[in-house]
N, C-alpha and C positions, 0 to 999 in steps of 0.2 A: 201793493200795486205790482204790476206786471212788466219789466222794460223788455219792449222786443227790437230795441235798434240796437247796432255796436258801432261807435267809430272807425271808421276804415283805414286803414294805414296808405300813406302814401305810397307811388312808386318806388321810387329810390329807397324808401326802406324797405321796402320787402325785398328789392335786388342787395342790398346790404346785408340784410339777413340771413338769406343765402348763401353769400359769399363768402359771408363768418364760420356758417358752421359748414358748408364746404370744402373748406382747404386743406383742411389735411386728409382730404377721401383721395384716394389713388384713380391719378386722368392726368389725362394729356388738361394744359389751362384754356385751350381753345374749348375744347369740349369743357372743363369744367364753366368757361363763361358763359356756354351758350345752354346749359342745363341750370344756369342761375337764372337764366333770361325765359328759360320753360316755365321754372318754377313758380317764377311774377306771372307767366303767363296763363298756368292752370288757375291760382287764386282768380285774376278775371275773370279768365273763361269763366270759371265756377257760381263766380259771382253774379254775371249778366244770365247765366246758363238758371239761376235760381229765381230770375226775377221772370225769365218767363217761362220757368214751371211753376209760377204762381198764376200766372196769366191765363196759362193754356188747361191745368190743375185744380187749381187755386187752392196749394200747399206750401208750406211754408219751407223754406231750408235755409238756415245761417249760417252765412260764410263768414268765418271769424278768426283773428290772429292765431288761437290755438290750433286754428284747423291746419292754418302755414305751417306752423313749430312742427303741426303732427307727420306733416308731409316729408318736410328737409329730417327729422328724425326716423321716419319710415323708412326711408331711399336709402340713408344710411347704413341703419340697421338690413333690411334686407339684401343691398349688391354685396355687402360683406358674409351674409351668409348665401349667397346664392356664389359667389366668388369661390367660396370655398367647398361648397356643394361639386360644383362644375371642377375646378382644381381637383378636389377627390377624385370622380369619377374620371378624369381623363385620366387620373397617376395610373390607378387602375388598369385600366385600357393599357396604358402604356409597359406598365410594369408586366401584366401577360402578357403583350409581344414580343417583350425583352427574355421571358420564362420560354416563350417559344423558338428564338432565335437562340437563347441558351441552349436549351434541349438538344436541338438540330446539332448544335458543335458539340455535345456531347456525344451525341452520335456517331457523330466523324471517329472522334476521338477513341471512342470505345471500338468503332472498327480498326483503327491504326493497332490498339493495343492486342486486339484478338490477333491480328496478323502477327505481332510481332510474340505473342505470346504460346501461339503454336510451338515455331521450329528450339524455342526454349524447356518447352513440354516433351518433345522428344529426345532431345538430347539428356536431359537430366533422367529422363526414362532407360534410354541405354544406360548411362554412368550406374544408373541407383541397377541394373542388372548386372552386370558389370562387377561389380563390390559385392553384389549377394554370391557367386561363382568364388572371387578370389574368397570372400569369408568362408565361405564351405570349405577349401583345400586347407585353409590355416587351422580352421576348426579341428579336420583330423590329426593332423599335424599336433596342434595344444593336447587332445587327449592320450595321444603316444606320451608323452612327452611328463602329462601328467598320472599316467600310466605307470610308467618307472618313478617318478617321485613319489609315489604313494607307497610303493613297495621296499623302495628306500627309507620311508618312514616308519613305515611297518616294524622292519628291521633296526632302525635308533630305538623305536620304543620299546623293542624285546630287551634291546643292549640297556637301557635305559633303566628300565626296570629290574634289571638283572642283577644292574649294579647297587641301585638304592637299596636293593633288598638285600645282599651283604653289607652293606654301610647301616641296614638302619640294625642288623644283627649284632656288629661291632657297637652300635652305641651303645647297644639295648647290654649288652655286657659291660662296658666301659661304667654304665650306669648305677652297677654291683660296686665298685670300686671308686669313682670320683668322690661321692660321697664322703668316704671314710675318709680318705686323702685329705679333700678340702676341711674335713672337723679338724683333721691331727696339723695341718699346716696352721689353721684359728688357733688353735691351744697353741701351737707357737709363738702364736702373734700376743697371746697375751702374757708370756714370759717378762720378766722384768731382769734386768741384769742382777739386780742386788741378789735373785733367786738363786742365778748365776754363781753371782761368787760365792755364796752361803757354800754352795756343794763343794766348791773351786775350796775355799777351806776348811773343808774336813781331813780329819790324817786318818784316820781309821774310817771308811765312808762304812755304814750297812751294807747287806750283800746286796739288797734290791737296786740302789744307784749302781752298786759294780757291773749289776750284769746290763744295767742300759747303758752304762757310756762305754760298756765291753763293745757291746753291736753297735754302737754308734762311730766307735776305730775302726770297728772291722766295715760295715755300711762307706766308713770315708777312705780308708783303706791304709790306715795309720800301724804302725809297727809299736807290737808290745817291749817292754824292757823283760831281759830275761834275767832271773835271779834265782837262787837256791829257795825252798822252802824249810821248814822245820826238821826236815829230815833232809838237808844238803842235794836234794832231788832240783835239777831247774825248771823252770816254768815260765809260761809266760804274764808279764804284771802288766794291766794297761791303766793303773791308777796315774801314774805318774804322765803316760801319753795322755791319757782322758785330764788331767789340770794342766797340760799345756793348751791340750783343744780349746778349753773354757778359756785359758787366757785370751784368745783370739775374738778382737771385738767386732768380728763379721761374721762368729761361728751360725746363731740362730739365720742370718743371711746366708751362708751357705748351707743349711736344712731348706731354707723356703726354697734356692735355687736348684735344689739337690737333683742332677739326672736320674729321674726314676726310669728312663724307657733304656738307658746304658747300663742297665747294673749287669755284673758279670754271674755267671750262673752258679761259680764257688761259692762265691760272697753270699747267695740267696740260700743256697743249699748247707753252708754253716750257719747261718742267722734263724731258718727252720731250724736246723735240728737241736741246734744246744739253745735259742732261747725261745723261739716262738713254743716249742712244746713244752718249756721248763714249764713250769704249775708259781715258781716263785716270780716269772715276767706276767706281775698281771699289772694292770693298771690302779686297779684297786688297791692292792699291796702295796705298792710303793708310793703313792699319793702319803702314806703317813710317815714315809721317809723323807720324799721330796715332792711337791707340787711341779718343780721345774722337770723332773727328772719324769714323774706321770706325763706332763706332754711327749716329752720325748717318746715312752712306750708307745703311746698311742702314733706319734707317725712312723715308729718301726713297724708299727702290727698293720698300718695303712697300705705303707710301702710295699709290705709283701703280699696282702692282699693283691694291691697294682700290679705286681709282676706278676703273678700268678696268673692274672686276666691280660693282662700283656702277650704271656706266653701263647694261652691257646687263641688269642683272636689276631696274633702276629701274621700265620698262615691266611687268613682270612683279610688280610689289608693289603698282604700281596696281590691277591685276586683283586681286589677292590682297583689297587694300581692298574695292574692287568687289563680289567672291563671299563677302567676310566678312560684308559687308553685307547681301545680298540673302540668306546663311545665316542670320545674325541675324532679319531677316524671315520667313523660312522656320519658324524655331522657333519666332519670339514668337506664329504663327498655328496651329502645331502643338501649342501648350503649350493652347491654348486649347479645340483640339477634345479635348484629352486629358483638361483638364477638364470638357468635358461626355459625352465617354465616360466618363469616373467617376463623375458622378455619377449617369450612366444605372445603371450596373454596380453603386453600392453600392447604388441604391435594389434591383435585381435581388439583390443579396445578402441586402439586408434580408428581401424577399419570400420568396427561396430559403430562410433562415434560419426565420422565420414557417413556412416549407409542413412543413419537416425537424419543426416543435414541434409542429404540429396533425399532421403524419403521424403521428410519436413517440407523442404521444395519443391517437389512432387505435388504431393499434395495442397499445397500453399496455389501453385498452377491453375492445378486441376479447378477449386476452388475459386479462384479467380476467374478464370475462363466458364464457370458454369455462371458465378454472379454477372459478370459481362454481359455474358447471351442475356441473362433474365432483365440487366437492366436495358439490354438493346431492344429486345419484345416491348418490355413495356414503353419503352418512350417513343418506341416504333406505335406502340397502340394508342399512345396520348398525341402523338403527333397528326397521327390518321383520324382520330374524332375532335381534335380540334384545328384540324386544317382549316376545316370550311368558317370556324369562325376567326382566322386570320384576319379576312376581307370584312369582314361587319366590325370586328374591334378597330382595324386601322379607322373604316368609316366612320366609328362612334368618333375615335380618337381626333378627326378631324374636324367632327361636329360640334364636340365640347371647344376646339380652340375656336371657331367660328362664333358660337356661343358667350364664349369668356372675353369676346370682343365685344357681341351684341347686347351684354346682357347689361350694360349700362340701359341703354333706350330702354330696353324692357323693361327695369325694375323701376327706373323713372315715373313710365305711365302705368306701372302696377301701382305704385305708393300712391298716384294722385287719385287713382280710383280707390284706393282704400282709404285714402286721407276726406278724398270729395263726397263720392256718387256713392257712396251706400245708401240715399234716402229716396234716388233717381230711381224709374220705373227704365225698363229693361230699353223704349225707344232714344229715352234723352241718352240714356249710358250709352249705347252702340253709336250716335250720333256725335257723341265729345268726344267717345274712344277713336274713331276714324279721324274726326279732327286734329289731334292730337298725334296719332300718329304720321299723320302727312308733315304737319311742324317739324317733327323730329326727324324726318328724311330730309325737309328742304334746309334744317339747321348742320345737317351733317355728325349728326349724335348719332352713334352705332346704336342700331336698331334689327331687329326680325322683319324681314320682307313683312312677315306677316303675322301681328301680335295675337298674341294667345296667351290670355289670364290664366289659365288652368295650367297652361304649361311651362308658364314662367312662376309660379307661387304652390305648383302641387306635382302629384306623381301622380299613375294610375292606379300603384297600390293602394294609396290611403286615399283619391277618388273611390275606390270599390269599397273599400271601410266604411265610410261616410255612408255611403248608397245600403250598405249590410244596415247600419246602425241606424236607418229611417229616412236618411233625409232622401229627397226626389231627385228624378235622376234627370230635369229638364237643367237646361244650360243655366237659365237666370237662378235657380237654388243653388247650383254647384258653385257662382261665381258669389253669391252670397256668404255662401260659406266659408269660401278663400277671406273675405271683407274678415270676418267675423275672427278666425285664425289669427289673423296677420295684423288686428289693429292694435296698436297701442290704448287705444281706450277701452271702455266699458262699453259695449255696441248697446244698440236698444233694440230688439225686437219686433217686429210689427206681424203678429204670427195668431191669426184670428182662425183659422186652422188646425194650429195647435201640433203644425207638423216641425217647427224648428224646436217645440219643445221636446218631442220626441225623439228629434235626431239626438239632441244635448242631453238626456239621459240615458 
């Protein structure tokens, strides 16, 4: 079976209902009470409004509890987004009068700064001329200056080289001779005393040991005993000095400490010629006499090697003193001119340093006062094409707040024509809609002098979309199509045509 009655809700609960899920919508409570009292009032209308488009028809339309719920949830749902639609676009608006009253005091701003950025540009323009002049005269100045110190230098590195090159001659000699020195002082060092005394008691020594510890009295400068020989002739004996020397337990310390650069030129020239050329002072030979007594030769034969090379590179380290000296002078007059090439030089640093800060600023200026100007052109050119929409933005600006007041009443009888009349032919709609409207002026619910469904639930963008994508372009399609958008339910189509199917795909 088919039920086509519904029980109908009393009054007072449908203002109940209302009023429940009203309260937490943002309004004044006069207005929210008197849009509880629309609310009850569209359900009647709709109701008596159905009974005789059955009459005058004879079609059927069911006013029913869902229909209410669909209404108080519509109204809801769309002043909150239409609230915030309207919010949007007035920020907008506001927020580019705000970009264009910035702008303007940018302007100002930027001409104060050109003004003040001039007579700063010339002045740093003289100074940075200014310092380029004095740099030039100090300029000359530093190359005099480093002029003479280069030729000062010139002249250390002749001295310089003058000298090293007798010093590195002296080594390179010195080099012949350390050598043997430093071996005969090592074989010292490896003497033992016992080796010592062994020689220290012999009474009759071989002749090999007599004639080293002979040169080694004579080397220290020790006095022979003199005594008769075989034939009552005197002589001199340095056996008996040479076992007192051995007694001496610093004797091998004083060989290592020995003055080789003071030996006296007697002493070297007797120590040639009777032993260094004897044939029996060899090292060889006497090592089978005495071990102790073989080092010994060896630092006699070093010794006089040393002096030998003493002798002729002595001439050559006076000069050495000589050219160290007159170097020494060389630098102590070169140090001086260097010091006053530096301080020419830092003062010219400091200059140069100075000219590089006023250039820098200079340029910094210039740079600025060219960005200025570009950014005065341009906001000079955004101010000039968007002058004229000064006066339509403030106008929008005040349309949306007129709007944001209105837009309760509107979205009111938007919701009940989307909750009711979708199934009304175009006469009963404009007839409840006019109705309906008058209510909501005599109730004092902020309303549009003059309602407009399309204007309160659409744009004219996505109106032209709609119209591209098929549907017609008469008033009662387009108001259909708002129905269709904006309901909460599942709509039903009545499209024998086949033109809302087309639009929908």
């Amino acid at each position: 079976c088919t039920i086509d009655w519904f029980q109908a809700w009393p009054e007072d609960a449908l203002e109940k209902v209302a009023r429940k899920y009203l309260d937490d919508v943002e309004m004044d409570n006069e207005v929210r009470n008197e849009v509880t009292v629309m609310c009850k009032q569209f359900h009647e209308d709709v109701r008596l409004l159905s009974d005789r488009y059955k009459e005058v028809l004879h079609r059927h339309n069911y006013v029913t509890p869902t229909s209410y719920l669909q209404l108080i949830k519509t109204f809801k749902r769309l002043l909150g987004k239409k609230r915030l639609e309207i919010l949007t676009a007035k920020n907008r608006y506001q927020v580019g009068l705000e970009k264009l009253q910035f702008a303007e005091r940018q302007v100002n701003i930027m001409q104060e700064e050109l003004k003040d950025l001039q007579p700063q540009l010339i002045q740093t323009s003289k100074e940075t001329e200014d310092l380029m002049s004095v740099i030039g005269r100090d300029t000359e100045e530093m190359e005099t200056v480093m002029a003479v110190v280069e030729a000062e230098e010139e002249t250390a590195n002749k001295a310089a080289a003058e000298s090293q090159s007798i010093k590195d001659e002296c080594e390179e000699q010195l080099n012949i001779a350390l050598p043997a020195l430093n071996a005969a002082i090592a074989a010292l060092n490896t003497l033992k005393e016992q080796d010592i005394s062994l020689v220290k008691t012999m009474t009759s020594p071989p002749q090999g040991i007599k004639i080293v510890l002979e040169a080694i009295c004579i080397m220290k400068g020790l006095k022979p005993v003199r005594k008769p020989d075989a034939n009552g002739k005197m002589v001199d004996d340095y056996w008996p000095t040479a076992k007192k020397m051995l007694s001496d337990l610093k004797f091998l310390d004083s060989l290592r400490e020995y003055d080789k650069d003071g030996i006296s030129p007697g002493v070297m020239k007797v120590i040639r010629e009777k032993y260094i050329s004897n044939p029996e002072f060899d090292p060889a030979r006497i090592r089978n006499a005495s071990s102790a007594c073989e080092g010994m030769c060896l630092w006699i034969k070093a010794i006089e090697v040393y002096d030998r090379v003493i002798k002729v590179i002595a001439p050559k380290r006076e000069r050495l003193a000589e050219a160290d000296k007159k170097l020494g002078e060389q630098m102590a007059n070169l140090e001086v001119k260097q010091s006053e090439l530096k301080v020419v030089t830092d003062k010219l640093d400091g200059l140069r340093a100075q000219f590089k800060e006023k250039n820098d600023m200079k340029n910094h200026l210039e740079s600025q006062i060219e960005l200025t100007q570009v950014r005065l052109q341009r906001a000079g050119r955004l101010i000039g094409q968007l002058g004229g929409e000064r006066v339509r933005w403030r106008d929008m600006e005040k349309l949306m707040e007129s709007s944001y007041l209105n837009i309760v009443g509107d979205v009111l009888i938007s919701s009940a024509i989307v909750a009711y009349l979708g199934s009304f032919t175009l006469e009963f709609r404009n007839s409840t809609i006019e109705e309906w409207h008058r209510m909501c002026i005599e109730k004092n619910i902020p309303v549009s002098e003059t309602f407009d469904l399309p204007g309160t639930l659409s744009d004219p963008v996505t109106t032209r979309d709609w119209q591209l994508a098929g549907l017609p372009v008469d008033n009662f399609s387009m108001d259909n199509a708002i129905l269709v958008m904006n309901s909460g339910r599942w709509p039903l189509l009545i499209d024998p045509q086949s033109q809302a199917n087309k639009w929908i795909k």
